[in-house]
C-alpha positions in Angstrom: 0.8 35.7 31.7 3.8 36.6 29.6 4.7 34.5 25.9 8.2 32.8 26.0 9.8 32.2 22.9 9.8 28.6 22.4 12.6 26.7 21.5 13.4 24.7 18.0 10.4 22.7 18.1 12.0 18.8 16.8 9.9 16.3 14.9 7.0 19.6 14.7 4.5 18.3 16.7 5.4 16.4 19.4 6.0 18.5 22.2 2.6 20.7 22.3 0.4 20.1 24.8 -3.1 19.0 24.3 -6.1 20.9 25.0 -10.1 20.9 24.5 -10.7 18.0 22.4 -7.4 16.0 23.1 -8.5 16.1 26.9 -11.2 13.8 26.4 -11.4 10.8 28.6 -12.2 7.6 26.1 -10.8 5.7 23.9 -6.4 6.7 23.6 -6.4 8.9 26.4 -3.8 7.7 27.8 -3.4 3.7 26.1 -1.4 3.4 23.1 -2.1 0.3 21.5 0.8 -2.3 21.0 1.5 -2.3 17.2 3.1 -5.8 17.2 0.0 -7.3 19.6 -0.7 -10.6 17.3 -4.3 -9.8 16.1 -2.5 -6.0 14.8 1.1 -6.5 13.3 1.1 -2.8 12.0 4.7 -3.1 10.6 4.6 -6.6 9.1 1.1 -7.4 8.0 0.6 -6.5 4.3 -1.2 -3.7 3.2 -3.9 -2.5 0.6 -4.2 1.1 1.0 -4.3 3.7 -2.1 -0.2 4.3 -2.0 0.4 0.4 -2.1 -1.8 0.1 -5.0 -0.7 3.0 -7.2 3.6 1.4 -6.5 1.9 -1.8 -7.8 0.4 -0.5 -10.8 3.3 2.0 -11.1 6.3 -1.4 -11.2 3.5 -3.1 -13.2 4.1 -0.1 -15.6 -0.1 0.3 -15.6 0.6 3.8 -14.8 3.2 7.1 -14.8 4.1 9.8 -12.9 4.8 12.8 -14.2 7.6 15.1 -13.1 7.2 19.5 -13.3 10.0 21.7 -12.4 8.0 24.0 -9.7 5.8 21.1 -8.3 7.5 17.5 -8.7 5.1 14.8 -8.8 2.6 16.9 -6.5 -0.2 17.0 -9.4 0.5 13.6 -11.1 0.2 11.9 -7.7 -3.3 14.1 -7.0 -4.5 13.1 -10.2 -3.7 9.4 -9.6 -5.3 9.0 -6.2 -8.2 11.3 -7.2 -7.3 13.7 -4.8 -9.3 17.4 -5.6 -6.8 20.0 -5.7 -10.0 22.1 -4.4 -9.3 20.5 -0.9 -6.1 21.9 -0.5 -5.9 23.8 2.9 -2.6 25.9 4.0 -1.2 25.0 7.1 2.0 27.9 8.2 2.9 26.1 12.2 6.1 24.2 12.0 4.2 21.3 12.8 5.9 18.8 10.0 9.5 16.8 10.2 10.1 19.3 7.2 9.6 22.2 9.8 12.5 24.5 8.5 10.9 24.8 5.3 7.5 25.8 6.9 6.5 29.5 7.6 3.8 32.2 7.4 5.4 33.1 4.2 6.4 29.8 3.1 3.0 27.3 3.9 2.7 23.4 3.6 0.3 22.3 1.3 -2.3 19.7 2.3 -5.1 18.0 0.0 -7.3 15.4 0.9 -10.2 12.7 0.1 -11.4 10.4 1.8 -8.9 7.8 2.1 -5.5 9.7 1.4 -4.0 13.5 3.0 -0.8 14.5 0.2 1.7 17.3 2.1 3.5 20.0 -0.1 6.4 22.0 1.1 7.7 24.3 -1.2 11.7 23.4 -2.0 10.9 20.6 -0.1 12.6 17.1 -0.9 9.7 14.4 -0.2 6.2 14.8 -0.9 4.3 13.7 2.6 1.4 11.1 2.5 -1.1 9.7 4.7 -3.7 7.0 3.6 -6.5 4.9 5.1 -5.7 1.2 4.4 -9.0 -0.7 4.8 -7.8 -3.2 7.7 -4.3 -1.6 9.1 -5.2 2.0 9.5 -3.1 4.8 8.7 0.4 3.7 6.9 2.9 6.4 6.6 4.7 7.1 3.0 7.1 9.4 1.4 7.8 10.1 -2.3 10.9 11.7 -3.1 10.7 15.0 -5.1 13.7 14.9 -7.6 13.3 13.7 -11.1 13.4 9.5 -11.4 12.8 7.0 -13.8 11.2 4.9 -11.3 9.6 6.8 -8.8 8.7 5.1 -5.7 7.0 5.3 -2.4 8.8 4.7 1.0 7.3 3.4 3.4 7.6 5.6 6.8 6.7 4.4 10.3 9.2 6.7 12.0 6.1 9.0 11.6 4.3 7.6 14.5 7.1 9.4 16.9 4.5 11.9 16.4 1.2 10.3 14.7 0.9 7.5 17.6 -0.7 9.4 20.8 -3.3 10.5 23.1 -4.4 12.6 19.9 -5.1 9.7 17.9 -6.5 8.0 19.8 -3.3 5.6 20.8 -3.9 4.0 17.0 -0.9 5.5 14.3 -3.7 8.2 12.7 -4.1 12.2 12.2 -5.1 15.3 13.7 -6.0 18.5 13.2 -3.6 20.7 15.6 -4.7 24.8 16.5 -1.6 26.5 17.9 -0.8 29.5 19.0 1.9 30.8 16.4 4.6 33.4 16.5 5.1 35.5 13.2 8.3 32.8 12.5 5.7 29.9 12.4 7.0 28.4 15.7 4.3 27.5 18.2 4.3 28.7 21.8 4.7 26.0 23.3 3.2 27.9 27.3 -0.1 28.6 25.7 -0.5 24.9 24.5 -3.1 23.7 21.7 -5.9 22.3 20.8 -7.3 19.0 18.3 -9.9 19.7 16.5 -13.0 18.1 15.2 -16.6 18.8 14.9 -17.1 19.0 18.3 -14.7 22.2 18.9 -16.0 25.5 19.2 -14.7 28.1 16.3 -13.0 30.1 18.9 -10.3 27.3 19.3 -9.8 26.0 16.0 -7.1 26.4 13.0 -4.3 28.3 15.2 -1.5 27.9 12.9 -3.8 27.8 9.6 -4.7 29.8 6.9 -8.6 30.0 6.3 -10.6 31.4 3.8 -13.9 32.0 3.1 -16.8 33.8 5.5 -17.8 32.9 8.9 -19.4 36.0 9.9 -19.0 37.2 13.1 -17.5 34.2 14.5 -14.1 34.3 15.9 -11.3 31.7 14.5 -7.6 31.4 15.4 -6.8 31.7 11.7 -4.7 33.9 10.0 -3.1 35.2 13.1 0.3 35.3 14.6 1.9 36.4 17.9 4.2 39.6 16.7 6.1 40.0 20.1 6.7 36.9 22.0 8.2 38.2 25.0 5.3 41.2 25.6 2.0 40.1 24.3 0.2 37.6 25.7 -2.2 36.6 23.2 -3.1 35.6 19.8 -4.1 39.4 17.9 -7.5 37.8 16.5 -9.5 40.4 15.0 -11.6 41.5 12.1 -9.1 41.5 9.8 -7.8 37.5 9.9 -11.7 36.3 9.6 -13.8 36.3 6.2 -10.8 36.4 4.1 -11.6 36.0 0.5 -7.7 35.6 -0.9 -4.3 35.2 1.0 -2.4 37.6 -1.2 -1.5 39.5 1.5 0.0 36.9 3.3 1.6 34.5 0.6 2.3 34.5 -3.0 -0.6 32.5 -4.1 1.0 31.6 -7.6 3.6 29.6 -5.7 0.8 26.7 -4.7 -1.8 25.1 -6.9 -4.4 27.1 -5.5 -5.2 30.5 -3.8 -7.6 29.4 -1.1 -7.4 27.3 2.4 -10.8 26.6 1.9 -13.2 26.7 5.5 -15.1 23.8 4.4 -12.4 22.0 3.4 -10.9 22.5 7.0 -14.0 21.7 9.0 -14.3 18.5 6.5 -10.8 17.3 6.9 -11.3 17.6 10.8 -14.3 15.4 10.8 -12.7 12.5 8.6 -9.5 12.8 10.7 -10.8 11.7 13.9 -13.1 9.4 12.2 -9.9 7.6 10.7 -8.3 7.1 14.0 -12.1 6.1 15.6 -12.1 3.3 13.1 -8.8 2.6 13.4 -9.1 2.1 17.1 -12.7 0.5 17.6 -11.9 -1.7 14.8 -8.3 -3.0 16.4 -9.8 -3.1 20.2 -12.0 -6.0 18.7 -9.6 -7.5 16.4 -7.3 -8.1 19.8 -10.3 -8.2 22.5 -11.6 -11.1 20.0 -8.2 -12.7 19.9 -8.0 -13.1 23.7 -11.6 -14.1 24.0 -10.3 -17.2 21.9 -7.2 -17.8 23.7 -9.2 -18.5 26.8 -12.0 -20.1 25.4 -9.3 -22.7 23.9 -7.7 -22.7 27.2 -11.3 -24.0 28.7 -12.2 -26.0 25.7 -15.2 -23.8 24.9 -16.5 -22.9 21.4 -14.3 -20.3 19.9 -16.9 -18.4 18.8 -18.4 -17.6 21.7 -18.4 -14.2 23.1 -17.5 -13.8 26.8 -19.0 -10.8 28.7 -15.9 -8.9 29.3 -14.8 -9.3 25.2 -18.4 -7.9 24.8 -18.4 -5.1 27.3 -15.1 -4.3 25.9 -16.2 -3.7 22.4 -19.6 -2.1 23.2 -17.6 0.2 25.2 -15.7 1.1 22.0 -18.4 0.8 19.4 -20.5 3.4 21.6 -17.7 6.2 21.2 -17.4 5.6 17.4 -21.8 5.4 17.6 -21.5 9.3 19.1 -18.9 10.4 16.5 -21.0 8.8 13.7 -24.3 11.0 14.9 -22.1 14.3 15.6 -23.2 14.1 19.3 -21.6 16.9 21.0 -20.7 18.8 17.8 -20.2 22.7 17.9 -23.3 24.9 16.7 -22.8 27.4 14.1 -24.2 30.6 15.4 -23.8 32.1 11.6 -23.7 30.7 8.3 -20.1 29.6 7.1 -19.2 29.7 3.3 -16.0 28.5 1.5 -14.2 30.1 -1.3 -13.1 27.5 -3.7 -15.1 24.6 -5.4 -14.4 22.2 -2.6 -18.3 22.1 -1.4 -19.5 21.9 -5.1 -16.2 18.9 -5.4 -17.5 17.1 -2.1 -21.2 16.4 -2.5 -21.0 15.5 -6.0 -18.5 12.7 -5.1 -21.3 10.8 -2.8 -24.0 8.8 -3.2 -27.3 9.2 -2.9 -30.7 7.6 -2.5 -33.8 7.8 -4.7 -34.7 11.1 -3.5 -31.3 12.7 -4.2 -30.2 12.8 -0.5 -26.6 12.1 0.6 -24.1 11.9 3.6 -22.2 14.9 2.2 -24.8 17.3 1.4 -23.9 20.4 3.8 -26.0 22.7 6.2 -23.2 25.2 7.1 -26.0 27.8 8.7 -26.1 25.6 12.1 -24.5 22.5 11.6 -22.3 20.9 9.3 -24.1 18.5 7.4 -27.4 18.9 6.4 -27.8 15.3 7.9 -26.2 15.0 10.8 -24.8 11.4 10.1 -21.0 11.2 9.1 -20.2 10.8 5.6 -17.4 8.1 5.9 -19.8 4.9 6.4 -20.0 4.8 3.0 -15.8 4.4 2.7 -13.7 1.3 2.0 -12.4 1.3 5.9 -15.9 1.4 7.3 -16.9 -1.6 5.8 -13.5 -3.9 6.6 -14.2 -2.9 9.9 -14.9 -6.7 12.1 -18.4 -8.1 11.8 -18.6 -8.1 15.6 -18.3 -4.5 15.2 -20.5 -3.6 12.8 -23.2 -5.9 13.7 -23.1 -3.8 17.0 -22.7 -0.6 15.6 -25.3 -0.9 12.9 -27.7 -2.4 15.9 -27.4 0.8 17.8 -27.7 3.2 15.0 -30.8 1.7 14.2 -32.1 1.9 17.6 -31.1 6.0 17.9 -33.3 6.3 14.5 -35.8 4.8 15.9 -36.3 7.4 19.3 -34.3 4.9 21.5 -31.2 6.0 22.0 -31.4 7.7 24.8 -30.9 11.3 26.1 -27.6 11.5 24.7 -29.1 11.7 20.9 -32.1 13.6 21.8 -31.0 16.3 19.5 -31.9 14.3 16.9 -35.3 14.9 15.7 -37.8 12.8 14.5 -37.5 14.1 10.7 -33.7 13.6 10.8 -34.3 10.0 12.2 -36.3 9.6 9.5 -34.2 10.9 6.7 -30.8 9.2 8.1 -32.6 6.1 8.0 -34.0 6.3 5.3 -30.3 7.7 3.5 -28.5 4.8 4.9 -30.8 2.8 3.4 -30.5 3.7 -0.1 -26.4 4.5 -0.2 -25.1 1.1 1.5 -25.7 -2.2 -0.2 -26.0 -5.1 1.3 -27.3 -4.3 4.7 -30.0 -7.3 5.6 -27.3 -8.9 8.1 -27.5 -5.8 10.1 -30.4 -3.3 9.4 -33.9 -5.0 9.9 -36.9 -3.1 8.2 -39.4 -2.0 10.4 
């Protein structure tokens, strides 16, 4: 099969198609959810996410941004929503609105925790943001990147022409798109793409991406562009774009705030990604499922409270796919050891908790696995916990029950020391679990 040239690719991401982990069948494979349904209200419900609370304290004047020729507001607005710029990965696709802007010479800028994604194009004119508010999901924001005496954070939902799919699970959210890239940045469009997460195999992940740091002999799509669109017919992978220590030849490294595009920084903003959009989604499936379970109990004057068996297959259905993310059922072995390049791993652990033992969510394996315990790290954030009680009373129940050896064949990977230790973990790093977690 020959490449085609593809054409101007509008909007930057919309018009890929969607391969290995997009073609899952689940939740958002083919259902978006209605944003104005009355239990959601995505454009007109308020929201508390980490942008709307740094505008307040900004107009409250309880805090500044500050303004640099070469950057903007890029570091001030790191530094105020505690943002690492060790996460910073490098992504070259034209796979933003700012797409002109974006090339193998000329990459965006992303950096990440776990509540808020900050994009950087260079002589770009808005600085791109993505955060986790705790009940409404992802919300949308640009800050303008010329000098002001009142800086200020707009609002965009025009970003769900793109961030509102299959990919996201139907819920506005993010993902982590492989591509297969010509040497301008443009994706071919005839060789499709992929979503990544923990579940997808090396082989098909960061197409369009820079990566640094070691993975052995394990092959990546990073690093590499199609040179001749119209003869070859595949992505030139090779030695040469894997276990790259600096991207010198590829960029000027002065022009960003940091010389890597970390490979633990990528495989950890792949994770959180998809676990965003799970929340998002289990979390508003029971928010409207609930809401119609009361309409008709009204309707036939019985208790609202009561839970019909189609609201609870509904929601078990759901809390079971966000139970199999949770547990990194499915995820992708490591067949060598992977090591980063910056301080993100060092950053990471040391911004989790721990229980009297010292063991955390965010302790890493990297030799076979991701995590050292194979139990995701974002139960212990802000968005987790707003989740509905009829959710989490169900999703706690069945995590306890796949720590205890019940779960099925599904979690059978699981040993009985990992039981043990998640168990035990989740124990000591999340307050207040007595409603849900019952001591054995």
């Amino acid at each position: 099969m020959r490449l085609r040239e593809a054409g101007y690719w509008l909007a930057g991401v919309g018009a890929v198609a969607i391969l290995g982990q997009g073609a899952r069948a689940g939740l958002g494979s083919s259902y978006m959810v209605p944003l104005d349904h009355d239990a959601i209200q995505y454009a007109k419900a308020p929201v508390d996410d980490p942008v709307a609370r740094l505008q307040r304290k900004l107009d409250a004047g309880k805090a500044t941004l500050q303004y640099d020729d070469e950057f903007g507001y890029l570091r001030s607005v790191l530094r105020e929503l505690k943002v690492p710029l060790s996460s910073q990965v490098l992504v070259f696709s034209k796979t933003s609105f700012q797409a002109p802007r974006i090339a193998p010479r000329t990459p965006r800028a992303l950096y990440f925790n776990d509540s808020s994604t900050v994009g950087f194009v260079r002589t770009g004119e808005v600085l791109e943001l993505a955060v986790q508010d705790p009940r409404q999901g992802t919300i949308f924001y640009t800050l303008d990147q010329e000098r002001a005496s009142r800086p200020h954070f707009d609002r965009r939902d025009i970003c769900l022409q793109c961030h509102q799919s299959g990919a996201t699970l139907g819920v506005p959210g993010m993902m982590v798109r492989s591509v297969v890239p010509d040497r301008n940045g443009m994706p071919l469009m005839s060789l499709g793409g992929y979503i990544t997460d923990h579940r997808s195999a090396l082989k098909d992940r960061w197409g369009g991406w820079y990566v640094t740091g070691k993975s052995g002999d394990q092959e990546h799509m990073g690093n590499a562009v199609v040179g001749n669109a119209a003869e070859d017919d595949r992505l030139p992978v090779s030695a040469g774009t894997r276990n790259l220590s600096d991207l010198g030849k590829f960029i000027d490294t002065g022009a960003y705030l940091a010389p890597h595009s970390d490979i633990v920084a990528l495989m950890t903003l792949e994770h959180q990604t998809q676990m965003w959009n799970l929340m998002t989604r289990v979390g508003w499936e029971a928010r409207m499922a609930m809401y119609e379970n009361n309409a008709i109990n009204k309707s036939l004057g019985e208790p609202e409270g009561q839970v019909r068996e189609s609201t609870a297959h509904r929601i078990d259905a759901a809390v079971e796919e966000l139970l199999e993310y949770v547990f990194f059922a499915g995820e992708a072995k490591l067949a060598q050891p992977v090591k980063g390049t910056s301080g993100f791993q060092a950053d990471f652990e040391r911004g989790g908790r721990q229980d009297s033992n010292g063991r955390g969510l965010r302790q890493f394996d990297l030799a076979t696995r991701m995590f050292r315990y194979p139990c995701s790290f974002m139960i212990e954030t802000e968005a987790f916990d707003a989740m509905p009680e009829v959710v989490k009373s169900r999703l706690y129940g069945r995590m306890q029950t796949v720590l205890e050896g019940r779960g099925g064949a599904k979690f059978a990977y699981l040993s009985e020391g990992q039981r043990r230790d998640i168990r035990e973990i989740i124990g000591g790093v999340k307050p207040g679990l007595s409603p849900y977690w019952y001591d054995k």
